[in-house]
BADRENLO-523009 format. One record per atom (N, C-alpha, C): x, y, z. Coordinates in steps of 0.05 Angstrom, whole numbers, padded with zeros to 5 digits, always signed. Atoms other than C-alpha are relative to their C-alpha. Example, Ala and Ser with C-alpha at 12.3 -4.5 7.8 and 13.67 -1.06 7.14 Angstrom:
<recs>
+00018-00024+00000/+00246-00090+00156/+00018+00024+00000/-00016-00024-00001/+00273-00021+00143/-00015+00022+00014/
</recs>
This chain:
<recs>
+00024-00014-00009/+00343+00344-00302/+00008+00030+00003/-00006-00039-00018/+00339+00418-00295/+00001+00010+00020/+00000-00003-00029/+00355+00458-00240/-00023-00004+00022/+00037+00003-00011/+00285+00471-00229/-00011-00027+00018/+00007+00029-00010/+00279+00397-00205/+00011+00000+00028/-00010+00002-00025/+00319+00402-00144/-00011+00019+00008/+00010-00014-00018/+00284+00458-00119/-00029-00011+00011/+00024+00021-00007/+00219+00409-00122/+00010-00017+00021/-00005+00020-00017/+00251+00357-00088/+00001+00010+00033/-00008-00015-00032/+00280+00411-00024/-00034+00008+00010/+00028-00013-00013/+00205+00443-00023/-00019-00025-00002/+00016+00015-00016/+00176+00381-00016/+00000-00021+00020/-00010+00008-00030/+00219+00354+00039/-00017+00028+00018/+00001-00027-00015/+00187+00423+00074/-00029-00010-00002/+00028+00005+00007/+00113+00404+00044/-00010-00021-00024/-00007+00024+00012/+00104+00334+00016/-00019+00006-00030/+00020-00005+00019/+00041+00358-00029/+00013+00022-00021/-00009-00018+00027/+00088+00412-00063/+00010-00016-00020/-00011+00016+00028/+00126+00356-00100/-00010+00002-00024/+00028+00020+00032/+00070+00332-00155/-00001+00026-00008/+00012-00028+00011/+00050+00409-00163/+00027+00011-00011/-00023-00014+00014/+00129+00433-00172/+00004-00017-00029/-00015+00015+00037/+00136+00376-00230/-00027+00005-00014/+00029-00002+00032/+00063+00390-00267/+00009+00029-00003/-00011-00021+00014/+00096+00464-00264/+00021-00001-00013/-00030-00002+00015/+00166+00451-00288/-00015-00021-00036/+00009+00009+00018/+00127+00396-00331/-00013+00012-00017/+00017-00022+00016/+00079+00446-00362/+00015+00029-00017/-00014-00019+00016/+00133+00504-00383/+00024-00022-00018/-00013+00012+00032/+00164+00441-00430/+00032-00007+00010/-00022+00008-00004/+00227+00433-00389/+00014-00033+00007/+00005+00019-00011/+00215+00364-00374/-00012-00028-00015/+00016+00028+00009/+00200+00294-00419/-00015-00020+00007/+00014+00009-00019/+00160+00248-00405/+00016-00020+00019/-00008+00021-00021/+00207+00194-00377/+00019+00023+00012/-00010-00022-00015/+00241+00254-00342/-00021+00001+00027/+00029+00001-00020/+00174+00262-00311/-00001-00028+00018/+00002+00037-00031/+00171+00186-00290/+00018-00001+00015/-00023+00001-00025/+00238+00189-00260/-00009+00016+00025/-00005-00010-00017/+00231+00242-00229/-00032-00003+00024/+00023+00010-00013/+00153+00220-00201/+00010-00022+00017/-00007+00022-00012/+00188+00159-00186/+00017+00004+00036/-00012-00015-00028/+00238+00194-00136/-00008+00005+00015/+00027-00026-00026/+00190+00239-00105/-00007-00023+00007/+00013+00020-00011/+00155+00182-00089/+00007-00007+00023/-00019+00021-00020/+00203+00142-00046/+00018+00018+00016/-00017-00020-00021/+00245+00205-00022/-00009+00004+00023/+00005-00012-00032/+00245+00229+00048/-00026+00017+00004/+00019-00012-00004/+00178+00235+00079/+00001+00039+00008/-00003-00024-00014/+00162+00311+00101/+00017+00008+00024/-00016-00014-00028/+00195+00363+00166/-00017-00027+00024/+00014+00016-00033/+00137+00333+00214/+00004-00028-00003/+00001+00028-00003/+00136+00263+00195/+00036-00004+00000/-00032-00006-00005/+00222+00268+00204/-00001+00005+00027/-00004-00006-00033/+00210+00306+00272/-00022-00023+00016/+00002+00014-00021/+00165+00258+00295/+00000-00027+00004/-00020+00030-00004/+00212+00194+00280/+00021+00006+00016/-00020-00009-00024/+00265+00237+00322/-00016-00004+00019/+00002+00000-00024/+00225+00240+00374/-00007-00028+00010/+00011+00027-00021/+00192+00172+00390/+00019-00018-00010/-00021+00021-00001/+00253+00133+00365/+00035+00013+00002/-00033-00012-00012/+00313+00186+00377/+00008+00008-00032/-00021-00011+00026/+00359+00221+00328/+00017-00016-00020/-00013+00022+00009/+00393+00168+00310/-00003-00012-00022/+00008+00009+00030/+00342+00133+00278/-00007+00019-00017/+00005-00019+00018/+00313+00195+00252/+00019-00004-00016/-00023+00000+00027/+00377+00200+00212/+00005-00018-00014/+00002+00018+00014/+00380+00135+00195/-00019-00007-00028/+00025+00013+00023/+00314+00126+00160/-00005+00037-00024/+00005-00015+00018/+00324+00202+00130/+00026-00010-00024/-00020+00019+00022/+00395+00171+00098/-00003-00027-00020/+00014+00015+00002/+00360+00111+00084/-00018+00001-00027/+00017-00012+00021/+00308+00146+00046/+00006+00016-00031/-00019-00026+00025/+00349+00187+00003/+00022-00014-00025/-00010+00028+00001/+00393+00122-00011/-00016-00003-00026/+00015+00022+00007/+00337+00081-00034/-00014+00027-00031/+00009-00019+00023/+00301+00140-00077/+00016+00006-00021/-00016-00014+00016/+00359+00170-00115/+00009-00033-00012/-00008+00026+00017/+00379+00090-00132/-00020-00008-00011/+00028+00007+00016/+00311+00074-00150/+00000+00013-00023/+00007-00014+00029/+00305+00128-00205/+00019+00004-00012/-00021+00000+00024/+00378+00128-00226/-00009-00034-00014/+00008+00025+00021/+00357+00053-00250/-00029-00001-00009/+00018-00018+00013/+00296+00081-00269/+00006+00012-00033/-00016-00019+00029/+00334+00129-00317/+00018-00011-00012/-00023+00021+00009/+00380+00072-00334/-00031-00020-00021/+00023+00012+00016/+00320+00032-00362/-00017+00007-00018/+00013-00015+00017/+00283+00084-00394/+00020+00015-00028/-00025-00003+00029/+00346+00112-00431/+00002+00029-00001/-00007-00035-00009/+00349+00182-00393/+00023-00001-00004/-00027-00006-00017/+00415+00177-00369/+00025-00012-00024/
</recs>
């Protein structure tokens, strides 16, 4: 994936609705196939909800879990679309 793609993923841990809009832009200037696109739709998907919905699993279940379920999240996403990109015939 291009760099471009990780900067989607960081800005939409920050704002969950930038995701879909950073990949129909990176998708739209051609950097991007389509099973590139599904992976990386796939990811976004399942990655770590937003800041607020993070700050407010710290607060009513502690830091702890917070970290848990942001490790958790990050885990489960990035394995999901590497066998994703293993099935499709990205990778």
């Amino acid at each position: 994936m291009p760099d471009e793609a990780s900067k989607v993923f960081l800005y939409g841990f920050f704002r969950r609705d930038y995701g879909a809009a950073g990949l129909f832009d990176i998708a739209g200037e051609g950097l991007l196939g389509y099973n590139q696109i599904l992976v990386a739709m796939v990811t976004l998907t399942l990655f770590v909800p937003c800041v607020a919905q993070f700050s407010v699993v710290c607060k009513e279940r502690g830091l702890r879990q917070g970290v848990l379920v942001f490790v958790l999240s990050v885990t489960i996403a990035f394995t999901t679309g590497f066998v994703t990109a293993l099935m499709l015939g990205v990778v």
